[in-house]
N, C-alpha and C positions, 0 to 999 in steps of 0.2 A: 459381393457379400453384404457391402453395404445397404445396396436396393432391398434385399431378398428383407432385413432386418427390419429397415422403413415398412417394408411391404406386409410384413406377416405384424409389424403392430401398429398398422392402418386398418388390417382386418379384426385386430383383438379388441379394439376402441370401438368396432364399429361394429360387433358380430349382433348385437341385438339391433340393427336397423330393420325396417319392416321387406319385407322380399317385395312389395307391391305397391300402388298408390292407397296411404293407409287410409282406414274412416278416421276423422278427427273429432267428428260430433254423430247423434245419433240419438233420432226421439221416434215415439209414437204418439200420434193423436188419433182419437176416436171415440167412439161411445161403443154405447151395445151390442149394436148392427153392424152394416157395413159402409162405410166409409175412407173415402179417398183425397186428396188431395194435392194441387200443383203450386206451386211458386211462383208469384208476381210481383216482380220491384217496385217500390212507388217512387218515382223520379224525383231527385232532389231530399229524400228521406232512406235513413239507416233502417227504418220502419218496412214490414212489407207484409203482402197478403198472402194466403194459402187460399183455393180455390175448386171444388171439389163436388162432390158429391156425397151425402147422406142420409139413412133413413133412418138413423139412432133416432131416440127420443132423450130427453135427458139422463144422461148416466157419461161417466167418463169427463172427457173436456167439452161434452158439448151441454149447451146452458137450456136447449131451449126443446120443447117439443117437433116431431115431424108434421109437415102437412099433412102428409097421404102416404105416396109410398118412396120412392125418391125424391131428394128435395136438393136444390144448391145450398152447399153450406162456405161460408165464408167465415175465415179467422185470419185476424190480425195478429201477427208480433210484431217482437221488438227485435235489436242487435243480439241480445241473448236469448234467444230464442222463446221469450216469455209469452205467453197468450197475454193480448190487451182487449181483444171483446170477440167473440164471434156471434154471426148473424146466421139465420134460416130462412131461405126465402122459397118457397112454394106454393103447388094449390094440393087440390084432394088426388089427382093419378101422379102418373111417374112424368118430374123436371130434370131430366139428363142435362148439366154443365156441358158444354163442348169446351166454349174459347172463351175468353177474357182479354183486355188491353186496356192502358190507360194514357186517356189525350184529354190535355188540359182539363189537367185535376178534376174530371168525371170517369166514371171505371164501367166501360161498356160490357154486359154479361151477354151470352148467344148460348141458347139451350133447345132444345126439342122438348115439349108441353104438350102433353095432354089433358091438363087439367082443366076444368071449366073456371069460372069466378071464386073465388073461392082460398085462404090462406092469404097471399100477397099479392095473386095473379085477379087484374081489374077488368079482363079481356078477354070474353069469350072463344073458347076454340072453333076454329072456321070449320063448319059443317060437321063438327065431334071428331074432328081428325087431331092427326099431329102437326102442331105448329112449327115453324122456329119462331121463338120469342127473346126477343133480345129488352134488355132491362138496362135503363145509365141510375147510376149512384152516383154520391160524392162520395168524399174519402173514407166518412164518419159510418157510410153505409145507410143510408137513406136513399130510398126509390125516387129518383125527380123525374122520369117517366120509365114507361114501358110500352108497349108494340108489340103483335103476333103478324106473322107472314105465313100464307096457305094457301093452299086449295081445295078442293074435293077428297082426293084421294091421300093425306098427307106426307108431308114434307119430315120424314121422320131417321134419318140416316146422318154420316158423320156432317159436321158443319164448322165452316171457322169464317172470323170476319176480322178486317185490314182497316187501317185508316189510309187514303189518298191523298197526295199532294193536294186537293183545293181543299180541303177538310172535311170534305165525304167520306162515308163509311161504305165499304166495298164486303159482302158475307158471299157466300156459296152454300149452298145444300142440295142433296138428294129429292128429287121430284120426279113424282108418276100423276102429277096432277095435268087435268086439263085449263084449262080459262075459267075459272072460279076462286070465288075469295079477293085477294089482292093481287093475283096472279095472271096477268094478259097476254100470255104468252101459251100456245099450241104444246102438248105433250107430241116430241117428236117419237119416242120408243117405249118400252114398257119402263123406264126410268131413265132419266137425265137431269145434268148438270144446271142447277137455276142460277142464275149469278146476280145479284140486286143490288142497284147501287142507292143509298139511300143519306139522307140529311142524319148529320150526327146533333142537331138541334131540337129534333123531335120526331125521326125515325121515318120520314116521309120519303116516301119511295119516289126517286128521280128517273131511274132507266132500269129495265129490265132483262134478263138473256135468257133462253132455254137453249141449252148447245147437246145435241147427242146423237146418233143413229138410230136405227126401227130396231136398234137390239135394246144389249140393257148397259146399262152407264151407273158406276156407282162414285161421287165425287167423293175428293178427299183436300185437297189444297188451295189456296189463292197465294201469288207471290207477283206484289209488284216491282216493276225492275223501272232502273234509272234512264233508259232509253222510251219511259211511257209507253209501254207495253205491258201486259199481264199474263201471264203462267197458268194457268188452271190444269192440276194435274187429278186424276182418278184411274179407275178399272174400266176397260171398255173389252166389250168382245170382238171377236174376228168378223170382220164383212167391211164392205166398204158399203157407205149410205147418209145422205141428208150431210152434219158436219163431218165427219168421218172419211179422208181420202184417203189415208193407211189402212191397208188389208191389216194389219198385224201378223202375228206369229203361230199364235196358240190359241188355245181357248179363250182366252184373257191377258191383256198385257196391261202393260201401265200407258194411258193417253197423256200425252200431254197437248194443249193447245194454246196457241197466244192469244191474245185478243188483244184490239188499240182501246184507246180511252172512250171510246162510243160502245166498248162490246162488241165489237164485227172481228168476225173469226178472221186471220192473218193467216193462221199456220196451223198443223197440225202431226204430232208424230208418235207412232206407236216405240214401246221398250219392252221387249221381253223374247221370249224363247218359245219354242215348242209343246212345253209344259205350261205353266201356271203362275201368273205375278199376280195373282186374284184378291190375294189376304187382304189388303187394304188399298191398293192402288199405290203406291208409291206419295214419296217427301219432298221436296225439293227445296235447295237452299243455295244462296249466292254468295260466294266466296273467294273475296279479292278477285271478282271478275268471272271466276270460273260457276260452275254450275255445278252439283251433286245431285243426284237422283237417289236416294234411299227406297228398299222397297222388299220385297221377301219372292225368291226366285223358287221354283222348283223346276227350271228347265234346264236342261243338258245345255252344254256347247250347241246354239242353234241361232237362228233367226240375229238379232246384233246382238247375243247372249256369246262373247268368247269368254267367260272365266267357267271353271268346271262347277260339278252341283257335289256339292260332300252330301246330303241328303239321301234317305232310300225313297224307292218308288215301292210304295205300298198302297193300302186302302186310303192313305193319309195327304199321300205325299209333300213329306218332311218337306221346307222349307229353307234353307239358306239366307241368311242376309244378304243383298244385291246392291251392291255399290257405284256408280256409274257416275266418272266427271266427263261432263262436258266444258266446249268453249260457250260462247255468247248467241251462236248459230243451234246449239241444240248438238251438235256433230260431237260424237264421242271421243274422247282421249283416248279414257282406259274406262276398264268394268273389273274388278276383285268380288269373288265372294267370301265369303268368312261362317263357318257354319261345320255340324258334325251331323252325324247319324240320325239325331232326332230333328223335332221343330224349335228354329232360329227365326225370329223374328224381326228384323231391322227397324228401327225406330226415327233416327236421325242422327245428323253430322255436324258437327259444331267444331268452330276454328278456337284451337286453343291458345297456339304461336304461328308465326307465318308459318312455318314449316313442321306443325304440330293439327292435326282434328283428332275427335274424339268422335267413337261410334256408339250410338249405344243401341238397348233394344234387351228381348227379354229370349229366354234358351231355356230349353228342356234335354241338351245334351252332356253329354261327359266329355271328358278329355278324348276328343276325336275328331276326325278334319283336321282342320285348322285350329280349333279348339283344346287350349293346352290350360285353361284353367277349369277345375272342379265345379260339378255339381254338387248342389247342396241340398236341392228338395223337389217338386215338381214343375215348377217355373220360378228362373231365377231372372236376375239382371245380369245381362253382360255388357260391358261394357270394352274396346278394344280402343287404345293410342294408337294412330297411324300415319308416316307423312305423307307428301303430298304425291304421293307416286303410289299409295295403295298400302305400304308396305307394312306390315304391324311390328309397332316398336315395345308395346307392352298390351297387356288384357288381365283382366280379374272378374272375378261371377262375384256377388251380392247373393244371398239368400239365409233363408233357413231352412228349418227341414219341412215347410210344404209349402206353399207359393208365393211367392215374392214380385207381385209387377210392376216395375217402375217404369209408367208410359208417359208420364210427364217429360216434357223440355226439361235439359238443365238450364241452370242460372253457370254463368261462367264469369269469378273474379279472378284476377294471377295468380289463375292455376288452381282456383279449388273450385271444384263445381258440386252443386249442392242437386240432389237428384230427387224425387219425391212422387210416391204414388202408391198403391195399395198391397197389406200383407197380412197374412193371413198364422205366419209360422207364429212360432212360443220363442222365447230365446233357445235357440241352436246356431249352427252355422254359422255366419257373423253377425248375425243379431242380436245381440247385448240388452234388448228393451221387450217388456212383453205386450200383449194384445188386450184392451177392451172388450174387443168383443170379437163378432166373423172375420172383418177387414176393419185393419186402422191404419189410416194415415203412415208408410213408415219413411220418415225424412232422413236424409247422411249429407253430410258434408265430405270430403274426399278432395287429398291433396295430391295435383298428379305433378306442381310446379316442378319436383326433378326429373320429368319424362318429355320437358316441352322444347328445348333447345339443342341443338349441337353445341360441343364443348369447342371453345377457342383454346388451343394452345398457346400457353405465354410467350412470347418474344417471335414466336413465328408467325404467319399468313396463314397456317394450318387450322383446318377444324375439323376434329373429327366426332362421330355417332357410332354408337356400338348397340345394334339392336338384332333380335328381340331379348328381352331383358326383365323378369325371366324367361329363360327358353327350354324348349323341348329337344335341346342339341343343336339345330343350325343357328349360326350366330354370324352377323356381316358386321365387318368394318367399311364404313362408307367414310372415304376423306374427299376433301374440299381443297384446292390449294398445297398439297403437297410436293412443297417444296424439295425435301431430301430423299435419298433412300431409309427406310426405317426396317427395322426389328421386331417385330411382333413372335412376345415369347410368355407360352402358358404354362402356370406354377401351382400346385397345387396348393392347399392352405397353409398344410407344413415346410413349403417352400421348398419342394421339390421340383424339377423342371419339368415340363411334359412332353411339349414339342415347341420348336422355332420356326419362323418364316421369315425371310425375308421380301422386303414388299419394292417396287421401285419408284421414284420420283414420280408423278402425275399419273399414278394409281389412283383410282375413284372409288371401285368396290372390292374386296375380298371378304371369300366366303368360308367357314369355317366349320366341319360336322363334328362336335363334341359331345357324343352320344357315351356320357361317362356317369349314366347315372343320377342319383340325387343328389349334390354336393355344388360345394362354392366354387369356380374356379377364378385366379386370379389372373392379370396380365399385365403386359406392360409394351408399352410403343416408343423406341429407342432409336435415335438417331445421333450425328451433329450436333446440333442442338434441339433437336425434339426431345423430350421425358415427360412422358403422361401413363399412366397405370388408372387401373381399376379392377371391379369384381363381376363375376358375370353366375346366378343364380343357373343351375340346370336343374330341372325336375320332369 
């Protein structure tokens, strides 16, 4: 009677806690137009940058005129989220942002330009094409040089660029050019992967790659790793030819290929299914040794695709987010998808505690699949907690009621990650702040720090996780170290009992189906000396 009494006024203390990882802050920036932006820390400063895209002209937060028609826009805050200056950097056509990074207190920009001399751009576009043009600033936001990389036929698709251990700058982009421009390198197919490595002193191209087959190669990633070796992952079609010695699956899988410090292909290996990993080519990120491949599936159980597709097969073919760890060989662990009816999008994986990542990426579905939190408008953010085994321990959608895409990396400090990218809704949904203009900037902060740990039990070896949290009815107890036999018994809010189990010594997982509706349920894990309770949301 005792328990039941603690227990029902631990819930009455606590009945307004949030059911989910809450927003804690929450701004818009933007102007008239449309504009977007991502988050970049400045090293050694509470200060940091937003990084983006804009074709506002002055109105809103932004101070200054467009060149032309997209322009990079750059704004500085502070720790409270203040604007301290924003900049516009452009010519007269459209300057697509990709990547950003900063090494030794210069802040490297990498964009696709078409604009001729003209606004900020000092550097004619090579043969009227699409460039990548990368730009270094100092902190203050002044040009202390810039550089176009091209060809004939332009270099105008996704792009990101690395620093190296000798303090070269290592970028990637899409190329269908031949041997023209600054480019001396042979167009193997109707598009492939250009990889440049180049002085971060003044942009001077050191060594070169063209890597692709006679099909088409669409690039998306670089990721150097601590054995001096590099990652290059994209979309590549089915054939084998020139770099290419995986057949692949499908139409399009996700390529991934190594290369040593000279650029000469090592390795090479297709990911995907029967169907379609085409959306973007896949992410990839290194974690505590392991490897994740991020990337959006529509293929059935097929090819090294074993988790299933929640997706329909229509004129569309809805999408999935595709999950895939590997070890250090490339050799796959496990694959999970996470996804419903509509298009899921996968974006990336990020470690939040050893045994905590975070998924995110953008949905256009309802509560369906695996999908147990709401729609709120036409594309939301979804974001899913999951451990290291796949498993999902928590998930919540971001939106309002019409599109909301946060494709920006998050920033990750203990446990709040701050997320940021383009929206378009009015305040609805969870959106609390309204719009400038088409698309503004929409930034959240989000604390997920009570989703990232297993709970230690006091005086025992024990630890236990209770996930997913909210659920849709299945609920697992996973223990660690359980030392005793225990008791697991479920009460309703008014301290009713529901049912009991008992569990026995060096139990690892039990599984639970509490398909009771919308409501709180509470519990409690009883042993010896084990006593730990809590609440478990069902909707």
């Amino acid at each position: 009677m005792k328990f039941l009494v603690l227990l029902f006024s631990f819930f009455l203390a606590n009945i307004s806690l949030s059911q989910n990882p809450p927003i804690l802050w929450q701004q818009n920036i933007g102007g008239s137009g449309s504009d977007w932006l991502s988050k970049l820390d400045i090293p050694g400063s509470t200060d940091y940058f937003l990084i983006g895209n804009s074709d506002s002209n002055i109105s809103g937060d932004k101070t200054e005129n467009s060149r032309g028609f997209s322009d990079i826009w750059i704004v500085k805050m502070d720790i409270n989220h203040t604007i301290l200056w924003d900049r516009t950097i452009g010519g007269d056509q459209n300057d697509f942002f990709r990547t950003a990074f900063i090494q030794n207190d210069s802040l490297y920009l990498l964009a696709a330009s078409a604009s001729s001399i003209s606004g900020e751009k000092t550097i004619a576009a090579i043969n009227n094409s699409v460039d990548a043009w990368l730009l270094c600033l100092d902190l203050s936001g002044n040009i202390l040089w810039q550089e176009v990389y091209g060809g004939d036929s332009g270099e105008n698709n996704l792009a990101q660029i690395i620093a190296l251990p000798n303090g070269n700058l290592l970028f990637g982009i899409n190329s269908s050019s031949g041997i023209s421009g600054n480019k001396t390198e042979v167009n193997i197919g109707l598009a492939d992967f250009w990889i440049v490595e180049i002085s971060s002193v003044d942009g001077s191209i050191i060594n070169q790659k063209t890597i692709g087959s006679t099909q088409n190669e669409n690039f998306r990633q670089i990721l150097y790793r601590p054995n001096n070796t590099i990652l290059v992952t994209g979309m590549a079609q089915q054939g084998v030819s020139a770099d290419k010695t995986d057949n692949g699956f499908g139409y399009a899988d996700v390529w991934v290929v190594e290369l040593d410090m000279n650029l000469n292909v090592l390795s090479d290996k297709c990911f995907g299914g029967t169907g379609s990993e085409s959306n973007f080519g896949g992410n990839i990120f290194e974690i505590n040794g392991f490897y994740y491949l991020m990337t959006s599936s529509s293929s059935p159980i097929s090819g090294n695709k074993t988790a299933p597709y929640f997706g329909s097969f229509d004129a569309f073919d809805r999408p999935d987010y595709w999950l895939v760890k590997m070890d250090s060989n490339l050799n796959i662990i496990w694959d999970r998808t996470y996804g419903g009816n509509v298009d899921d999008n996968g974006g990336g994986v990020y470690q939040l505690s050893n045994n905590r990542l975070l998924i995110t990426g953008n949905s256009e579905t309802n509560i369906n699949g695996n999908k147990t939190s709401p729609k709120y408008g036409g594309v939301d953010t979804w974001f899913l907690i999951i451990d290291t085994a796949g498993v999902i321990i928590a998930q919540e959608t971001y939106g309002g009621s019409l599109n909301d895409n946060i494709g920006a990396l998050p920033t990750l400090t203990n446990g709040v990650f701050y997320l940021s990218g383009a929206s378009d809704s009015p305040i609805s949904g969870v959106k609390s702040v309204p719009t400038n203009g088409g698309f503004d900037a929409w930034l959240m902060e989000i604390d997920a720090s009570g989703f990232l740990n297993t709970e230690k039990i006091e005086g025992v070896n024990t630890t236990i996780s209770v996930y997913p949290n909210p659920s849709s009815g299945e609920v697992n107890f996973k223990f660690a170290d359980l030392e005793e036999d225990v008791e697991v018994t479920f009460y309703s809010v008014d301290g009713k009992t529901l049912f009991s189990d008992k569990i026995q010594s060096n139990s690892v997982l039990k599984s639970y189906d509490l398909k009771v509706g919308n409501q709180m349920i509470l519990y409690s894990v009883e042993g010896e000396r084990i006593n730990y309770s809590g609440k478990i949301l069902i909707r």
